[in-house]
VEXDREN-976489 format. One record per residue (C-alpha): residue in three letters; x, y, z; residue number from 1. Coordinates in steps of 0.1 Angstrom, whole numbers, plus 5000, padded with zeros to 4 digits. Layout:
// VEXDREN-976489
+--------+------+------+------+-----+
: residu :    x :    y :    z : num :
+--------+------+------+------+-----+
:    ALA :    X :    Y :    Z : NUM :
...
+--------+------+------+------+-----+
This chain:
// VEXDREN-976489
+--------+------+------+------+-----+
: residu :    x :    y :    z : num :
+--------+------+------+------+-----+
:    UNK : 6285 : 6147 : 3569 :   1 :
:    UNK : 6269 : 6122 : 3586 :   2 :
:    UNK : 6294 : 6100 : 3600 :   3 :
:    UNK : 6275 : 6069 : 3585 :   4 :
:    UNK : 6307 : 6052 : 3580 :   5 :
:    UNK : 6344 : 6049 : 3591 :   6 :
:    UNK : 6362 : 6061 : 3562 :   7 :
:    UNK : 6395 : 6044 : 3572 :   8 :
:    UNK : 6383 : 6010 : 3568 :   9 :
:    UNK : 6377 : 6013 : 3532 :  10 :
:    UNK : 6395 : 6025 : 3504 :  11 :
:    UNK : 6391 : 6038 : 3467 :  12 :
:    UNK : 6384 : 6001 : 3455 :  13 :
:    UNK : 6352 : 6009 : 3465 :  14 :
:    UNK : 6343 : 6030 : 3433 :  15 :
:    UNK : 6347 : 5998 : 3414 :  16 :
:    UNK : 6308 : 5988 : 3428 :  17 :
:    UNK : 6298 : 6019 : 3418 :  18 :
:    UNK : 6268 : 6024 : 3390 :  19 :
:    UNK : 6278 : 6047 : 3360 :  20 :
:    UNK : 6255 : 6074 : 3374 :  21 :
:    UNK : 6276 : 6075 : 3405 :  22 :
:    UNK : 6306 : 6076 : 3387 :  23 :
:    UNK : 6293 : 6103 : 3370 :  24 :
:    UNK : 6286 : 6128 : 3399 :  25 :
:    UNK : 6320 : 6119 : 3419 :  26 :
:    UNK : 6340 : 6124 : 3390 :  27 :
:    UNK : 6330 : 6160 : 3383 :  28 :
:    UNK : 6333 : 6198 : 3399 :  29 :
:    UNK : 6314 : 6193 : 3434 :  30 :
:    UNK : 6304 : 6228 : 3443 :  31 :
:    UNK : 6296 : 6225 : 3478 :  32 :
:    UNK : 6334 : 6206 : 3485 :  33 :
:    UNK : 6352 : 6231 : 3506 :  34 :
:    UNK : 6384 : 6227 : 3493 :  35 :
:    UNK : 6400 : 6217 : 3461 :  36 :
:    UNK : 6380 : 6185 : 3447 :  37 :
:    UNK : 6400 : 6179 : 3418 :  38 :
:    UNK : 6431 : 6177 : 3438 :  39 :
:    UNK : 6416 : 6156 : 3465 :  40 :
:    UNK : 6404 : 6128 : 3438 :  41 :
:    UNK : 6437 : 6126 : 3422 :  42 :
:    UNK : 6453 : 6120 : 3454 :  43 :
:    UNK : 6429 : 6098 : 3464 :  44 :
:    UNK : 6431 : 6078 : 3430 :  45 :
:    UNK : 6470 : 6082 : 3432 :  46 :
:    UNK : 6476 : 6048 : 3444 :  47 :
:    UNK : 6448 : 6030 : 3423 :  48 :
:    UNK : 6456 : 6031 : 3389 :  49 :
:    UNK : 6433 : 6003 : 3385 :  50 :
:    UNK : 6404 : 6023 : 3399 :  51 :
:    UNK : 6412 : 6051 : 3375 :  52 :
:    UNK : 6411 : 6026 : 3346 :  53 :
:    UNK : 6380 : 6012 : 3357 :  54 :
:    UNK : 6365 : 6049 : 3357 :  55 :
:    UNK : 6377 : 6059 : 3323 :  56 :
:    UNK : 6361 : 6031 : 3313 :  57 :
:    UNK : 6327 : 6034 : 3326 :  58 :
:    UNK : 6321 : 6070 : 3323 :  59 :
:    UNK : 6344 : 6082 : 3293 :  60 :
:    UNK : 6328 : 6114 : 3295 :  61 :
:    UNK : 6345 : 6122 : 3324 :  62 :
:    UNK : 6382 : 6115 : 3314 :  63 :
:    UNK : 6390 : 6149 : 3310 :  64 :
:    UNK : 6385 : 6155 : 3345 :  65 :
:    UNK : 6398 : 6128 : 3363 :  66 :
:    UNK : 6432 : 6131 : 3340 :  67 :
:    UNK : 6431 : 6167 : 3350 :  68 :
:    UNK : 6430 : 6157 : 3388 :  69 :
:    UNK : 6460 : 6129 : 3384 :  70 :
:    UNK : 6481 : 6153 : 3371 :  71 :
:    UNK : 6475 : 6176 : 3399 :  72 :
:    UNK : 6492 : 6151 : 3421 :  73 :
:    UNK : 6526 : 6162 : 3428 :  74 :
:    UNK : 6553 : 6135 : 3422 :  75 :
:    UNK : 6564 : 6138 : 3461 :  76 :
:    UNK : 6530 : 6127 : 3474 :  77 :
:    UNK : 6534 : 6100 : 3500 :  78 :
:    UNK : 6512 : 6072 : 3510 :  79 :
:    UNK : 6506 : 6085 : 3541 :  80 :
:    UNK : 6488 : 6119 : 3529 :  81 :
:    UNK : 6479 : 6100 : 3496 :  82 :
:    UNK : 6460 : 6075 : 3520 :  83 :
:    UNK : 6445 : 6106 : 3537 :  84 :
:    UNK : 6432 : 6117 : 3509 :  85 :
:    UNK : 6414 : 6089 : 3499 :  86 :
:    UNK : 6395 : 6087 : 3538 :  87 :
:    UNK : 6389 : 6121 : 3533 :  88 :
:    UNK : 6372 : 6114 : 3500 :  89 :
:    UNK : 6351 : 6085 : 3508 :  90 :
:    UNK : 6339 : 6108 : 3542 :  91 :
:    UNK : 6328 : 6131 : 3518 :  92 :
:    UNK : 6307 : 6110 : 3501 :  93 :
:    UNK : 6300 : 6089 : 3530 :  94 :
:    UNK : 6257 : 6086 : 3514 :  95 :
:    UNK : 6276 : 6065 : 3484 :  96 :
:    UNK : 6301 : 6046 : 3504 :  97 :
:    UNK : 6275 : 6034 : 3528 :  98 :
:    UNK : 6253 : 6013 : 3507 :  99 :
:    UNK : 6255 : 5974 : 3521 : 100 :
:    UNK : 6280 : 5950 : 3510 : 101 :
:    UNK : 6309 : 5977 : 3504 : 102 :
:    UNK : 6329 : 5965 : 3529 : 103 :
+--------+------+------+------+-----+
């Protein structure tokens, strides 16, 4: 990480500026995520259903994963960890999130 950005003040509404290729790579396996990714984006995405809509629609290809990671989200999830998810997702990929005019 380089701590370009401050992950709290965005959130997963950023994806929506994102170019298909983009898409692409953040909604797949990342091998060098040290932890669970698919669990991570399905919290993260918990609260935007919009988002995830937006995603299935852009990169279809990758529907099979990013269902796969909602329903990994258990029902008891609260917006509290669900909302640290998502800074914890967006630091990970911190190089994406810090292009101009995402904030």
């Amino acid at each position: 990480m380089y701590n370009w950005i401050i992950p709290e003040e965005y959130t997963m509404d950023t994806l929506l500026y994102f170019d298909r290729w983009v898409l692409k790579y953040l909604l797949s396996d990342q091998e060098d995520y040290q932890g669970d990714h698919p669990m991570l984006l399905g919290s993260a995405l918990s609260r935007y259903p919009h988002v995830a809509d937006f995603c299935r629609h852009k990169v279809p290809e990758c529907v099979p994963y990013l269902d796969a990671a909602l329903a990994l989200v258990p029902p008891e999830l609260d917006a509290e960890a669900a909302r640290q998810a998502e800074t914890d997702f967006l630091r990970h990929h911190e190089t994406f999130v810090s292009m101009p005019g995402l904030r």
